[in-house]
C-alpha positions in Angstrom: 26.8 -39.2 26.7 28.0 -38.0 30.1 29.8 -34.8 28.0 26.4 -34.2 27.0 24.7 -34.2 30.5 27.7 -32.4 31.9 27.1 -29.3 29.3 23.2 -29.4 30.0 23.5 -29.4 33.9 26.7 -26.3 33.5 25.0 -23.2 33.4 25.4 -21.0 30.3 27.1 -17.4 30.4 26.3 -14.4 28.0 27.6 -10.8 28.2 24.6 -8.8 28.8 24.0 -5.7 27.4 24.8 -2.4 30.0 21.5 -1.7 31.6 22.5 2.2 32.0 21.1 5.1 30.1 24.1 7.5 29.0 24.2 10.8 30.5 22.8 12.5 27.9 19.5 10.1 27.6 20.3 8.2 24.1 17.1 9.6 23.0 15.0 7.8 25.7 12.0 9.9 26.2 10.8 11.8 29.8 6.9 10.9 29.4 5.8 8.0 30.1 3.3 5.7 27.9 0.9 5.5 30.0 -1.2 8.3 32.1 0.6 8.5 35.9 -1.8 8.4 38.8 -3.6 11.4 39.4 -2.8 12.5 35.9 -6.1 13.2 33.2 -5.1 11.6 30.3 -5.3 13.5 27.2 -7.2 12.3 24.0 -4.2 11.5 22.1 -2.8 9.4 25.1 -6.3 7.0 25.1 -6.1 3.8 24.4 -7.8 2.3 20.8 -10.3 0.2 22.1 -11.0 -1.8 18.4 -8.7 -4.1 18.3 -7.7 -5.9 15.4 -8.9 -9.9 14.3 -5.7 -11.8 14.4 -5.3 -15.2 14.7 -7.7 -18.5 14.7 -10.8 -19.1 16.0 -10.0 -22.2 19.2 -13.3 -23.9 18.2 -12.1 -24.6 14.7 -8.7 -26.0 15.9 -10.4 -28.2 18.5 -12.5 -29.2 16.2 -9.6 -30.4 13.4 -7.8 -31.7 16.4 -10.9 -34.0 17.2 -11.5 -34.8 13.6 -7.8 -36.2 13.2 -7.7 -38.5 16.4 -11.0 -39.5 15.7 -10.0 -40.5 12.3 -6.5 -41.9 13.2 -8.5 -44.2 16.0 -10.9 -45.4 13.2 -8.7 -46.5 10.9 -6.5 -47.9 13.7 -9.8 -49.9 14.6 -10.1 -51.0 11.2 -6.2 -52.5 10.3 -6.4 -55.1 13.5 -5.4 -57.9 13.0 -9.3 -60.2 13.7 -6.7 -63.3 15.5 -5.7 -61.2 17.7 -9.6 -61.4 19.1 
């Protein structure tokens, strides 16, 4: 046990990749993604503004969440023990 909480509290070490760009670029492009102030951006450099439906609706989840703990405390309600009253 006290190995374990020894190698939790050491920090860990990794070799990091070389933040640098090579000399001759690596193919990392000049223009940036996004319009610089005082720039007009072009048409091909807006934005989409539809974006897509991905994911679940938060009502629905809240709702199943509800549904379960209401149901788990129900039938909790319903196996105790009537001495124990």
């Amino acid at each position: 046990m006290p190995l374990a909480v020894l190698m939790l509290a050491v920090p860990a070490s990794a070799a990091a990749q070389n933040a640098t760009i090579p000399e001759d670029g690596a193919g990392v492009s000049t223009t940036p993604p996004v319009p610089l102030p005082g720039e007009t951006p072009t048409p091909q450099d807006a934005p989409a503004t539809d974006l897509p439906d991905t994911g679940s609706d938060p009502r629905m989840l809240f709702l199943a969440g509800l549904a379960m703990s209401l149901l788990g405390a129900g039938l909790r309600l319903r196996t105790v023990d009537a001495d124990d009253y």
